[in-house]
C-alpha positions as CSV (number, residue, x, y, z in Angstrom):
1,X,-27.5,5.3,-3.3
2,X,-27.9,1.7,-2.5
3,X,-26.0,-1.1,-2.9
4,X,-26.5,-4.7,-3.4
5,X,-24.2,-7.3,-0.7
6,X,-23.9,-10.8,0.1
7,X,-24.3,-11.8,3.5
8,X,-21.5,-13.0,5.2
9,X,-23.2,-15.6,7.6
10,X,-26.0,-16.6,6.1
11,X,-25.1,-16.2,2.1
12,X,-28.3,-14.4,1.0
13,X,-28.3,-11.3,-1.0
14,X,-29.7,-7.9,0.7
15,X,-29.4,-4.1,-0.5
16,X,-28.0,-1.6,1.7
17,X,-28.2,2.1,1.7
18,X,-26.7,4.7,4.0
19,X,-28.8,3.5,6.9
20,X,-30.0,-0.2,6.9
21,X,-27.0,-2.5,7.1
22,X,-28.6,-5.7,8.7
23,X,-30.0,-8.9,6.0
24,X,-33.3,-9.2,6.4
25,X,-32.8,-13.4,5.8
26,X,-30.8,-13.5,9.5
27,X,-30.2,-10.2,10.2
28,X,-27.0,-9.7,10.7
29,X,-25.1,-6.8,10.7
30,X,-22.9,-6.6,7.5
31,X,-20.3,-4.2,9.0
32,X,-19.8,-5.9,12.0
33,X,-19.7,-9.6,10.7
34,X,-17.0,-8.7,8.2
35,X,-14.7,-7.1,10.8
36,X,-15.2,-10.3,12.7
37,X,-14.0,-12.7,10.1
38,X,-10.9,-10.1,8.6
39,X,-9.7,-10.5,12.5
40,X,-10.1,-14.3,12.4
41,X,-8.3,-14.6,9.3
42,X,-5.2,-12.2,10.2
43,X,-4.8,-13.7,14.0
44,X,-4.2,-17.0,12.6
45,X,-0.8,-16.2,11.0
46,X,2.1,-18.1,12.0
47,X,4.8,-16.0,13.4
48,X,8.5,-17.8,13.4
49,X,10.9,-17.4,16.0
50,X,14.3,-16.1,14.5
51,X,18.1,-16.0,16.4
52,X,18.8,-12.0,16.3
53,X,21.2,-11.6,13.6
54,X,23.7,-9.5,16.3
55,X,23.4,-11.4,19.2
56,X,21.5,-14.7,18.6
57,X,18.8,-14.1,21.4
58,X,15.0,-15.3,19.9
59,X,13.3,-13.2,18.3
60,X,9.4,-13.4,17.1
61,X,8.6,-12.3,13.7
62,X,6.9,-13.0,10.6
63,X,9.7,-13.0,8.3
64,X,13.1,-13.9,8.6
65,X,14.2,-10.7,6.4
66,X,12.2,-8.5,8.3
67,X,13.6,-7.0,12.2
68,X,16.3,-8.6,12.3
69,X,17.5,-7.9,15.7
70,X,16.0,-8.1,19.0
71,X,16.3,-4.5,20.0
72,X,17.7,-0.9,19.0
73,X,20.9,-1.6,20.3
74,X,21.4,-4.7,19.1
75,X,21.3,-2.8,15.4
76,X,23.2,0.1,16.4
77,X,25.7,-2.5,17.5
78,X,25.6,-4.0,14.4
79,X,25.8,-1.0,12.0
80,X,28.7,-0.1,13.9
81,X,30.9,-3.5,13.6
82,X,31.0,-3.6,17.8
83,X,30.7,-7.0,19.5
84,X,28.0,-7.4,22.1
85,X,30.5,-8.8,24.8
86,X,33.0,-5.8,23.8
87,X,29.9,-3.2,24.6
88,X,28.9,-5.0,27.9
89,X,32.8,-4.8,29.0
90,X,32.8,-0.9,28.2
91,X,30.2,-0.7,30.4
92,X,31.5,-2.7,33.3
93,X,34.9,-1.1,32.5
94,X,33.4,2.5,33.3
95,X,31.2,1.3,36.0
96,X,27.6,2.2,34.3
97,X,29.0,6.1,34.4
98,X,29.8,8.8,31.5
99,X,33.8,7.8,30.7
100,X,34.4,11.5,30.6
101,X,32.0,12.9,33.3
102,X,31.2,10.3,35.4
103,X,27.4,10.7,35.7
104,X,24.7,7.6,35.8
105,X,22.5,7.9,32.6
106,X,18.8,8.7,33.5
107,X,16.1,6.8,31.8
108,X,18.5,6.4,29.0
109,X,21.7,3.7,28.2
110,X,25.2,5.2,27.5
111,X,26.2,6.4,24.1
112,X,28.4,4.3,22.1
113,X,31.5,6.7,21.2
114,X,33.4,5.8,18.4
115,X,35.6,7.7,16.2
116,X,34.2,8.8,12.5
117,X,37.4,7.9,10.0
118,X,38.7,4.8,11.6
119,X,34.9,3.2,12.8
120,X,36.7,2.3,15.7
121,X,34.9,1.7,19.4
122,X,36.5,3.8,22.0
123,X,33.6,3.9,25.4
124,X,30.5,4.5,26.2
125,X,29.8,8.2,27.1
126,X,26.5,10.3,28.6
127,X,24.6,11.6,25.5
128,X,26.1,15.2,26.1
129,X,29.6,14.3,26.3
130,X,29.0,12.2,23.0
131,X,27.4,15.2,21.4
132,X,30.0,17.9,22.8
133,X,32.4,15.4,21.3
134,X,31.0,15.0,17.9
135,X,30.6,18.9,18.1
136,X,34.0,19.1,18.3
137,X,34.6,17.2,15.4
138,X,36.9,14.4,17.2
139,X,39.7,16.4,17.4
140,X,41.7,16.6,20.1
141,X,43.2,20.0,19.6
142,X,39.7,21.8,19.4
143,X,39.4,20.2,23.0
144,X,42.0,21.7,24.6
145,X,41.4,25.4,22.9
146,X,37.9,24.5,24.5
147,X,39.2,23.8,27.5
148,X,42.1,26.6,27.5
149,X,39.2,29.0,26.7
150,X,36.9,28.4,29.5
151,X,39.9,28.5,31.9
152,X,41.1,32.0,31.2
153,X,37.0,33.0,30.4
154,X,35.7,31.3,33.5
């Protein structure tokens, strides 16, 4: 089937089928000069420089509405109503460790521990004391039948 173009560069009209792509007035290729001037067009928009909306550090974007913050844990700090500074004290508090464990996190930051009916911050924790927390349902008693258990087990 072939189709009839306009020549980006030169303005001239040429067919095309399957195989010829290039105007025969300056013989350019169609394909390739159109690519060319989408990426011109898109590399020239502005980007703005936003304050986070958690923490106030800069931020490039194109819209204000649009990532918000400047990292993951920025928003996770958000969604969860904790202050940066209180997060950064947890974590000086407990000596970059697990509260509960006392291990380093590898490759990864702490967990943010909170409790599930009041929102409230309590730590930071290693992701498996987190989970085997959340596991337990935040209760207390479940812990120590746990814990009873895998004294008289062990």
């Amino acid at each position: 089937m072939i189709h009839a173009f306009e020549c980006a560069d030169c303005g001239g009209s040429f067919s095309s089928d399957y195989w010829r792509k290039y105007c025969e007035g300056c013989g350019t290729n169609s394909a390739r000069s159109f690519r060319k001037r989408f990426k011109e067009k898109h590399s020239q928009r502005k980007h703005g420089v936003y304050p986070c909306d958690h923490c106030g550090n800069s931020v490039v974007r194109r819209k204000k509405s649009v990532y918000g913050f400047c990292s993951s844990l920025c928003r996770i700090l958000s969604s969860m109503k904790i202050n940066i500074e209180d997060y950064r004290a947890a974590i000086a508090r407990a000596k970059n460790r697990c509260e509960i464990c006392g291990t380093k996190p590898k490759g990864r930051r702490l967990a943010i521990d909170h409790c599930h009916t009041t929102g409230k911050f309590r730590g930071v924790l290693c992701s498996y004391c987190n989970t085997a927390i959340g596991l337990l349902k935040d209760s207390p008693k479940l812990a120590e039948k746990a814990s009873e258990y895998l004294r008289v087990r062990n």
